[in-house]
C-alpha positions in Angstrom: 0.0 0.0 0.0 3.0 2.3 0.7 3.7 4.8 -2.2 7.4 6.4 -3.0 6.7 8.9 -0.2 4.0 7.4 2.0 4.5 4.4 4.2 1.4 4.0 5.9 -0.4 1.3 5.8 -4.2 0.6 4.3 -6.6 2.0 6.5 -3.9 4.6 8.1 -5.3 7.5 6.6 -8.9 9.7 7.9 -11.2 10.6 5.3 -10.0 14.3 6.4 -6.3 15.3 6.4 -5.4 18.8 7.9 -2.4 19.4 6.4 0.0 22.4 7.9 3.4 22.6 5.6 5.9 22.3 8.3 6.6 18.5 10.1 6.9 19.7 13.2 3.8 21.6 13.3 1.7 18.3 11.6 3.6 17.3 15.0 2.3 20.1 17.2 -1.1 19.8 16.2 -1.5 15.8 16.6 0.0 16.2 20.1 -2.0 19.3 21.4 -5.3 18.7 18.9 -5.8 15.0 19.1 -5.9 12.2 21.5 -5.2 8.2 21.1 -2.9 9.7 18.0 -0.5 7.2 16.0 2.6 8.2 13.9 1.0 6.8 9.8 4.2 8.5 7.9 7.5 9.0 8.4 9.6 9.4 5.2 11.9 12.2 4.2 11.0 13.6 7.8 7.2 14.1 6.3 5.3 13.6 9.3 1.5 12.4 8.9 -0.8 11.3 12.6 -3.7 9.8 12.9 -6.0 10.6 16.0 -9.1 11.7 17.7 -10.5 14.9 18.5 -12.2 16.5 21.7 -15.1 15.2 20.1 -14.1 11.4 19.4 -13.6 12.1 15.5 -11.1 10.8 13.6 -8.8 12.6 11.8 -5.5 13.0 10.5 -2.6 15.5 9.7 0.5 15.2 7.7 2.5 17.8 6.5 3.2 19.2 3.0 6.1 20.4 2.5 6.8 23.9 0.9 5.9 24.9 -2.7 3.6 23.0 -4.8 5.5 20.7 -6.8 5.7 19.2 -2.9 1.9 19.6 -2.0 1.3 18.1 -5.6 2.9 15.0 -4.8 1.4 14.5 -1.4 -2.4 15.5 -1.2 -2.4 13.1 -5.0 -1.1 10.2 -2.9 -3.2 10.5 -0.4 -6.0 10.9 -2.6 -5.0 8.3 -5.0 -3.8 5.6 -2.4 -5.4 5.8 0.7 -9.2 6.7 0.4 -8.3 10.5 1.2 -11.6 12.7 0.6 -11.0 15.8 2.0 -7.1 17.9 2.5 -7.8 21.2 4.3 -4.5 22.8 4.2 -3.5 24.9 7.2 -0.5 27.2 6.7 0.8 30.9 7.3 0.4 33.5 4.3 1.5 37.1 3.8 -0.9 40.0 3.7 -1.5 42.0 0.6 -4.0 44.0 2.0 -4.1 47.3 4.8 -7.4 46.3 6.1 -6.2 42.7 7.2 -4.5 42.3 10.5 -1.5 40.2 11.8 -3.7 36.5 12.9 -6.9 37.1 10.7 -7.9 34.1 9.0 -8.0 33.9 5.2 -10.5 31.4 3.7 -9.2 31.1 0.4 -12.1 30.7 -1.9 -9.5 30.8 -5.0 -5.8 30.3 -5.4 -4.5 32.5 -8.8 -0.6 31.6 -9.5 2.8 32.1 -11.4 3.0 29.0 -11.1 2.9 26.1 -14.4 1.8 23.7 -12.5 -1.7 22.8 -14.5 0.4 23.5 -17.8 0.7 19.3 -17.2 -2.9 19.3 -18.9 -2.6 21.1 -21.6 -5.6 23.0 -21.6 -5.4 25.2 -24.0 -6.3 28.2 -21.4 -6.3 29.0 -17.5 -7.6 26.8 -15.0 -9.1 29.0 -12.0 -8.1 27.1 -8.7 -11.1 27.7 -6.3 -12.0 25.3 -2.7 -14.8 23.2 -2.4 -17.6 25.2 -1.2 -19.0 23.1 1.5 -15.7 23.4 3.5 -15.8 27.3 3.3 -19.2 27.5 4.1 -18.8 25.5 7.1 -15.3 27.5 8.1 -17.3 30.9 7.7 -20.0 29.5 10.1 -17.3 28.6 12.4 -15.1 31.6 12.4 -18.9 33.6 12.8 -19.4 31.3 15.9 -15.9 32.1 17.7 -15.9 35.9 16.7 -13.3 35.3 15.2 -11.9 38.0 12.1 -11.7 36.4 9.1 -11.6 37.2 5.2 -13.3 35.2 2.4 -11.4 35.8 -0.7 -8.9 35.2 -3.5 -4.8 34.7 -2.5 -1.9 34.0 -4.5 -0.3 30.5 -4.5 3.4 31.6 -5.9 6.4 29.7 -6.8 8.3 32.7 -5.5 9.5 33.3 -1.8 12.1 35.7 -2.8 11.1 37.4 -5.7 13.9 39.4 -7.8 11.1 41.7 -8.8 10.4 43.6 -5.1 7.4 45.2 -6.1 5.5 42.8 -8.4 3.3 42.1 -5.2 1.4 45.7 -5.9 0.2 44.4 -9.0 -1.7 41.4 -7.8 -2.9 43.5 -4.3 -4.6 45.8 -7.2 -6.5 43.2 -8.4 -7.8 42.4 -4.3 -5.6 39.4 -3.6 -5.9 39.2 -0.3 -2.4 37.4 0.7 0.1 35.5 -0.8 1.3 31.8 0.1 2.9 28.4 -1.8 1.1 25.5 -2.0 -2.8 26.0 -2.7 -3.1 26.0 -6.5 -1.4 22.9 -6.3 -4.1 21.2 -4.3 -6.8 22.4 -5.5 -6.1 21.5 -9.4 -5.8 17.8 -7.4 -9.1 17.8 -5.7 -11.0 19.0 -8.7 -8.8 16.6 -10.8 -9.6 13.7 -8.9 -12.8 14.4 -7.6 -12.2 15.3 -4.0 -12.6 18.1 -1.4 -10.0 20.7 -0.6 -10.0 24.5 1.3 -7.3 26.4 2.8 -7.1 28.6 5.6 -4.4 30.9 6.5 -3.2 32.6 9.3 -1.7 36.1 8.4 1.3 36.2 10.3 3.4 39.2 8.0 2.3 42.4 6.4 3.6 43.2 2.8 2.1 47.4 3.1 2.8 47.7 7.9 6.2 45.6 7.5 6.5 46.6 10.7 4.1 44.3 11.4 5.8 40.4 12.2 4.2 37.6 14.5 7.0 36.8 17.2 7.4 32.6 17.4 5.2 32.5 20.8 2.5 34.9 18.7 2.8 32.8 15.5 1.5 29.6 17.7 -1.5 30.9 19.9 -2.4 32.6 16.8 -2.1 29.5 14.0 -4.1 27.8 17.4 -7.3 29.3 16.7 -7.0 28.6 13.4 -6.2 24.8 14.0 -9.5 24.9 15.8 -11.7 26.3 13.3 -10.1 23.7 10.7 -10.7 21.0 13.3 -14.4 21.6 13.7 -14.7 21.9 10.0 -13.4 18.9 9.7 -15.3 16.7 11.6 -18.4 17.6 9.5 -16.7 16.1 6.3 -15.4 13.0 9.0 
């Protein structure tokens, strides 16, 4: 059953993956999320857990990566392999946008890129990433429910994290991109590929326009915390 970079075994897998990019926070979140949680995948340092949450649903997370071609590989495999219906990717962004704060929550109802990553298809045009809209409604009812601030829009999904062009940000903030991050284009040309569910939530933890602006490492995690909660909840509806 094991794939190239998954060695879990049949059954290993949730229906519903939350999938942060970073290993140690895939760790973090099994260990202060879940309970009854078992390591599923360990290769290349790729952690994935399996668990239960305050409410006695299972779940799982596993971790990404960084950029898409990474993302790509491992919400298909999941998908593909092990009976994955649902990847809700949790993961920090950049903000775009004066109006957004540090720790708002993005609901990314579409992903534009630079990337090529759909060029694999050949379609002749441009495919417009968006999530499933089941998850973000359920994400908007529960960021509603927590008072929690929260903005429902498009972000950017770039290949770039240090781009030689310093100001090519402005031109996508024009067209109301709410943030910038890596991975999301990626998955959501998967799950509409294959047939699945996918939505990704960000916490804004930098400030392209207030620079000034920057989530310490003790701020960064009681902020992405929330977040983890409202992706936890909306996960146990898709369960």
């Amino acid at each position: 059953m094991s794939t190239p970079h998954i060695n879990a075994k049949e059954g290993d897998f949730a229906k519903v993956v939350l999938m942060p990019g970073d290993p140690k926070r895939a760790e973090w979140i099994a260990n202060n999320f879940l309970h009854d949680v078992k390591l599923v995948n360990d290769v290349r340092g790729v952690l994935g857990f399996t668990g239960l949450t305050r409410n006695n649903i299972r779940i799982s997370v596993m971790a990404s990566g960084m950029g898409h071609p990474s993302i790509g590989i491992y919400s298909h495999e999941l998908f593909t392999h092990y009976g994955v219906e649902t990847i809700i990717r949790v993961g920090t962004c950049g903000s775009y946008q004066k109006e957004i704060n540090l720790f708002d929550v993005l609901v990314c109802l579409g992903a534009s890129t630079d990337s090529n990553f759909a060029s694999q298809l050949a379609l002749g045009g441009t495919f417009s990433a968006i999530a499933s809209y089941d998850l973000v409604e359920k994400s908007v009812e529960v960021l509603k429910a927590k008072h929690l601030p929260y903005r429902v829009g498009n972000i950017l999904a770039s290949d770039i994290f240090y781009d030689f062009n310093q100001e090519n940000w402005k031109k996508w903030a024009k067209l109301g991109i709410l943030g910038v991050e890596m991975e999301s284009y990626a998955l959501y040309l998967n799950a509409a590929l294959l047939n699945k569910k996918a939505l990704t939530l960000l916490t804004v933890t930098d400030h392209f326009i207030n620079k000034e602006q920057k989530a310490t490492a003790i701020e960064r995690q009681e902020g992405l915390a929330k977040m983890i909660e409202v992706a936890i909840l909306t996960a146990e509806k898709f369960a």
